[in-house]
C-alpha positions in Angstrom: -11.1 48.0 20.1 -8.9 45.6 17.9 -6.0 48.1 16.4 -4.7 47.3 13.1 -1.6 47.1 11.7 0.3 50.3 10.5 2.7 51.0 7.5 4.8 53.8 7.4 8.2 54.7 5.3 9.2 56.5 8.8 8.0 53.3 10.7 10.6 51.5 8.4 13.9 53.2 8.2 13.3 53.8 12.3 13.1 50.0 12.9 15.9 49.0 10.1 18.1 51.7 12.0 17.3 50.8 15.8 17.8 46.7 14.3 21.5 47.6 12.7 22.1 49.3 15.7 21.4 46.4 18.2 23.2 43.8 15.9 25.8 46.6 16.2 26.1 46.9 12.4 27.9 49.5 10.6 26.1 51.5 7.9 29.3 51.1 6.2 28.8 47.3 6.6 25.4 46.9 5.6 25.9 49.2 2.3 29.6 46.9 1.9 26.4 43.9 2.1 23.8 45.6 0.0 26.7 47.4 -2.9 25.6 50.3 -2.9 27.7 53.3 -1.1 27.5 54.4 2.9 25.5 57.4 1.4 23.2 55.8 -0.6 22.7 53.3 2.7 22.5 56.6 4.6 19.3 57.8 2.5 17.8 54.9 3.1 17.4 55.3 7.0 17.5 59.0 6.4 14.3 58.5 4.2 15.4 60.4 1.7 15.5 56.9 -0.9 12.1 54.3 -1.4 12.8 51.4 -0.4 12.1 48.5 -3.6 10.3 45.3 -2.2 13.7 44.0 -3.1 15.5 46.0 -1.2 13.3 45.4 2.0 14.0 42.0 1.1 18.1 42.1 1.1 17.9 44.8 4.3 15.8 42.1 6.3 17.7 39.0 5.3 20.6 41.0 6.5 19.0 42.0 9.8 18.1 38.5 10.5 14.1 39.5 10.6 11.0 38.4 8.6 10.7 41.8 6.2 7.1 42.4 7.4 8.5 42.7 10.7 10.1 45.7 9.2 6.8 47.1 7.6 4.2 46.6 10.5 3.7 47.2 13.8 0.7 47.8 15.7 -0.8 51.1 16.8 -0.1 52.8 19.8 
């Protein structure tokens, strides 16, 4: 059986943190990027803020990544 893509919000700030991480970005950095404050940037990968589709946008330019390779990934 052919498994289909899944979205999640906790899919998404799990793979924008575990990407920062391995480009060994700072959440200080990527908020510094994004202008917004380390706790604001915190939420975000906390899951505490919604991400905009602009947002995603900003994040994955940053990351270096396509952003639906931040929103899907297939079903375990």
């Amino acid at each position: 059986m052919k498994k289909e893509p899944v979205l999640t919000t906790e899919h998404i700030r799990v793979h924008i943190q575990e990407l920062r991480k391995s480009k060994k970005m700072s959440q200080e950095y990527m908020a510094y990027c994004l202008r917004v404050s380390q706790k604001a940037y915190s939420k975000i990968e906390s899951g505490k803020t919604q991400l905009s589709v602009g947002r995603l946008i900003q994040i994955a330019r940053l990351l270096e990544v396509n952003p639906s390779q931040l929103l899907f990934t297939k079903n375990k």
